[in-house]
N, C-alpha and C positions, 0 to 999 in steps of 0.2 A: 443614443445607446441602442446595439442590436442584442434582441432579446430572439434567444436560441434555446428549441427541446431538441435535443439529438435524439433520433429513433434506432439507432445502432446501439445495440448492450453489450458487445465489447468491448473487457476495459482496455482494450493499446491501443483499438480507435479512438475512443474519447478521449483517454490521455494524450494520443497524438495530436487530436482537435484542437486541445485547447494548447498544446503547445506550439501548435500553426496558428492561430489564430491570435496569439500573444505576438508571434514572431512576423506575421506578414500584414497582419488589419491595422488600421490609425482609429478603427473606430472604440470608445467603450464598449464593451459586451458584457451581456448577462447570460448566463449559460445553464441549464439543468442537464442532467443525463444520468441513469441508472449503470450499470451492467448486471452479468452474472457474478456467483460465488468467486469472491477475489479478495484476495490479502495484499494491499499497495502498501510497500514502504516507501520511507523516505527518501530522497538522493546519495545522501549520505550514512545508510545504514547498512550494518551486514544482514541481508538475506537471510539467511541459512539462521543468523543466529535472532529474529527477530519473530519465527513461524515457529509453527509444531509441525515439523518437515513431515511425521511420517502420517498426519494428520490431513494437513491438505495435498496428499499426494495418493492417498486411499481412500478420501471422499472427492476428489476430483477440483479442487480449490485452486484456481487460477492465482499464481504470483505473480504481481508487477511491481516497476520501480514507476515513480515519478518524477518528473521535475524540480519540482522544493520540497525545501528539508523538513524539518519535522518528524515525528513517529507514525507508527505503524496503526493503519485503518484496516475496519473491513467492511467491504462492499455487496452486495448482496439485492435481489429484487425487490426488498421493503426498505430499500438506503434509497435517496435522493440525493445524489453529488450538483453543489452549486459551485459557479463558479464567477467572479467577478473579473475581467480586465478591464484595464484604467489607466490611463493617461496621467501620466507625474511631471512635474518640472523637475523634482529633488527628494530623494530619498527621505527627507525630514518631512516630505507630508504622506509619509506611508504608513499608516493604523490599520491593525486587526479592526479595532473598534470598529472604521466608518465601515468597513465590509462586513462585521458581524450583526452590527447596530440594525440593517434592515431586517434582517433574518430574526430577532428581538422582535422589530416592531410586528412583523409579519405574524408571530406566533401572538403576542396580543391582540391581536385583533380574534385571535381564535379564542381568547382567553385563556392564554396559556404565559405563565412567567420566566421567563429565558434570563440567567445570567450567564455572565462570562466567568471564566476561573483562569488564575495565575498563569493558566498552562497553555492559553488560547484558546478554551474547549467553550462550548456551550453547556448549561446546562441545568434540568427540572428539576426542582427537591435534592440538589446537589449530587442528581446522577449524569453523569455525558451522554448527550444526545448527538452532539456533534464535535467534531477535532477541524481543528483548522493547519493550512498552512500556507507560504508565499515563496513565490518567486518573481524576482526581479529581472528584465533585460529590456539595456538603455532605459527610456525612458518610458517604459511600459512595466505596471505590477500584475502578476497574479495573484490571486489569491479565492484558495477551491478551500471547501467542505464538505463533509458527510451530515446528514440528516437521519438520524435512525427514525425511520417511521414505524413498520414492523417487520423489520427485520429478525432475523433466526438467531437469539442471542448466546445459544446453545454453540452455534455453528461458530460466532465469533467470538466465544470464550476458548473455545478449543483448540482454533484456528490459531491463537497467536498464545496459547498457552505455553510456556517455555522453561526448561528445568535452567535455573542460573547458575553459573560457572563454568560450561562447557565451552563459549566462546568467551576472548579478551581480545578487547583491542580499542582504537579512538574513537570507535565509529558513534554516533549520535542512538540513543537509545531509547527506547520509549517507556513512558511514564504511563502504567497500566492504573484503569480508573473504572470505579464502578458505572457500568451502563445502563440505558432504558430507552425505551423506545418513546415517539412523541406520543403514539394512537391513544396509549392507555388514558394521558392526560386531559382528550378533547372531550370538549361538555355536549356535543353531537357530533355523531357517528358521520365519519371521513372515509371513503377509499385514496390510496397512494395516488391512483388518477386525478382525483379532485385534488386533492394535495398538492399533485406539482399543476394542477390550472389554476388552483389559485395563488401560489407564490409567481409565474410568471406574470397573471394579470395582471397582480401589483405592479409589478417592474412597465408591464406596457401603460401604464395608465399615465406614468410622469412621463413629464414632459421632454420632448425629442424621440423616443422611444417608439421601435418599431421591430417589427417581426423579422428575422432574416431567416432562410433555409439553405445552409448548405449546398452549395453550387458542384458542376461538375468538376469543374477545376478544382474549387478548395478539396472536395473526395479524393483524385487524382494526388496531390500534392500529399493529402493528409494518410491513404495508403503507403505511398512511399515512404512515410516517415515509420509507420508500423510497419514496416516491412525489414528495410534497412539501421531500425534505433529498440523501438520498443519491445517489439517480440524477440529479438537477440537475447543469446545468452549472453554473450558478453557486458548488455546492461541489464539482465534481468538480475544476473547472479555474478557475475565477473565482476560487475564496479564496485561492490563491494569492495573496503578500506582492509587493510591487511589487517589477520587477524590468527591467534592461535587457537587449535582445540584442543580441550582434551579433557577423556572420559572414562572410566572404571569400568568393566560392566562383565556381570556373570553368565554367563552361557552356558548351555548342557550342565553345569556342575564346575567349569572349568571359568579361571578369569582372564580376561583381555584389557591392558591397557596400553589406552590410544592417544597418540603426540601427534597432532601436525603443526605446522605452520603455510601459511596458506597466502598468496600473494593475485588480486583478480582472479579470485576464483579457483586458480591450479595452486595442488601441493607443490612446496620448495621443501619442506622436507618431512620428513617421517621417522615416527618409533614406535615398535611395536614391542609391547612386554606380557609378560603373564604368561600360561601356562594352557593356552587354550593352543595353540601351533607350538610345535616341537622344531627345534633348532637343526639343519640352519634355515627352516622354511620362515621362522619369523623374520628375522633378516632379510631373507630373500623379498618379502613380500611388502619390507620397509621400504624398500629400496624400491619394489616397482611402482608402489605408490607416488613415487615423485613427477611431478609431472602433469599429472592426472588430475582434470576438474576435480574438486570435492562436491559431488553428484552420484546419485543414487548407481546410474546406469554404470559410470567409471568405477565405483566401488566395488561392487557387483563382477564385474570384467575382471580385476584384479584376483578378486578374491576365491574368484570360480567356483562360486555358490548361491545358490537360491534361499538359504536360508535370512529368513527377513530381520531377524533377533541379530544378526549377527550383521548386516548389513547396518543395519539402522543403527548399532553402536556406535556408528562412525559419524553422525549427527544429532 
């Protein structure tokens, strides 16, 4: 097994890492990596409808999607992202379990007591420390999680805080759960450095088990994938599952209600109602909506206004 610290805290490089590294290595790997402020959903979820858009867009919160499914994380410099790849003959020997099981044993030895929950989560006096999830290709599994060590819980309540029924649609949704960090729980004082030396040792101690560093070629290889997959809009916020919005909202004194239906990201169609635009300017501005990312900057351009109350209604 290659046991891997990435020193890169960008989340589309790490994410791309470990997506190359699922896709081109034969070997098992153990993987840690941090990034900066970052809300990762799942593959399968709407974006827009899974943040507090106007949230991590005015505190600087990096969105990314990821590779498997599952709900919505957040990552941050007190987070520990682990990751196992593994080697499968068959789909029937794939458990959260065996990948969650060390990360368990790991925290007892701190004296710390880790269960699991119905939802994949980890977690101390039944608060989430960690979310899990998996991706499968051929016969190789991933499977990553978060580690809240002391991360800004502030920052990830906020972060993926979200008013319900503004978006609908099939996309896969996440199950919001009360959180805590590990540090509170240690019976001696950790920094997050020792923290991830001591979960990689464990990994280096069993047997086969050896150090790997990122070569220049997998860099090479693993840029281009952030280049041409991760950092895109099209998969940060287009792959989102079609979905409709729509919202009420008072402004100046006057009301605005807002219909779209949204297909990868661009409106296919639009309605605008209420009494905030005078006719036929509502209409008209139905109509240029279509087309158009559902994104701060397209909305903004449409609506040929700076005002941010009035932008933001539209997510």
């Amino acid at each position: 097994m290659l046991c891997i610290v990435l020193k890169n805290n960008n989340p589309f490089y790490c994410l791309a890492t470990e997506e190359y590294l699922l896709k081109n290595f034969d070997d098992d790997i153990f993987m840690l990596w941090q990034s900066d402020k970052t809300v990762v959903v799942g593959k399968h979820q709407n974006a827009l409808g899974e943040v507090n858009y106007r949230y991590v867009r005015e505190n600087n919160i990096t969105v990314a999607r990821r590779i498997s499914g599952g709900g919505t994380v957040y990552h941050d410099a007190g987070n520990v992202n682990f990751a196992f790849i593994k080697n499968v003959k068959s789909p029937a020997e794939i458990s959260f379990k065996q990948f969650t099981e060390p990360v368990v044993e790991a925290l007892a030895q701190l004296d710390i007591e880790a269960t699991t929950s119905g939802r994949n989560d980890l977690l101390i006096e039944g608060l989430k420390i960690s979310g899990n999830a998996e991706h499968v290709f051929k016969n190789r599994v991933l499977h990553h999680g978060t580690l809240l060590f002391n991360s800004d819980l502030e920052n990830l309540g906020n972060s993926i805080k979200v008013i319900p029924g503004k978006y609908t649609s099939k996309a896969v949704q996440s199950n919001r759960s009360k959180v805590a960090n590990i540090s509170p729980f240690l019976k001696n004082e950790m920094d997050i450095e020792a923290f991830i030396d001591f979960l990689i040792d464990l990994q280096l101690k069993k047997d086969g088990a050896e150090s790997y560093t990122i070569s220049a070629h997998d860099e090479e290889a693993i840029k281009k994938l952030v280049d041409e997959k991760f950092t895109t809009w099209d998969w940060r916020w287009g792959y989102s599952p079609k979905y409709t919005f729509t919202n009420k909202a008072e402004i100046d004194g006057r009301t605005l209600e807002i219909y779209l239906e949204v297909k990868k990201g661009h409106i296919e169609n639009a309605n605008l109602q209420g009494n905030y635009f005078v006719e036929p300017y509502t209409t008209e501005l139905s109509a240029l909506l279509v087309g158009k990312q559902h994104f701060y900057e397209d909305i903004r351009d449409v609506l040929k206004s700076d005002n941010e109350e009035l932008i933001y209604a539209f997510f």
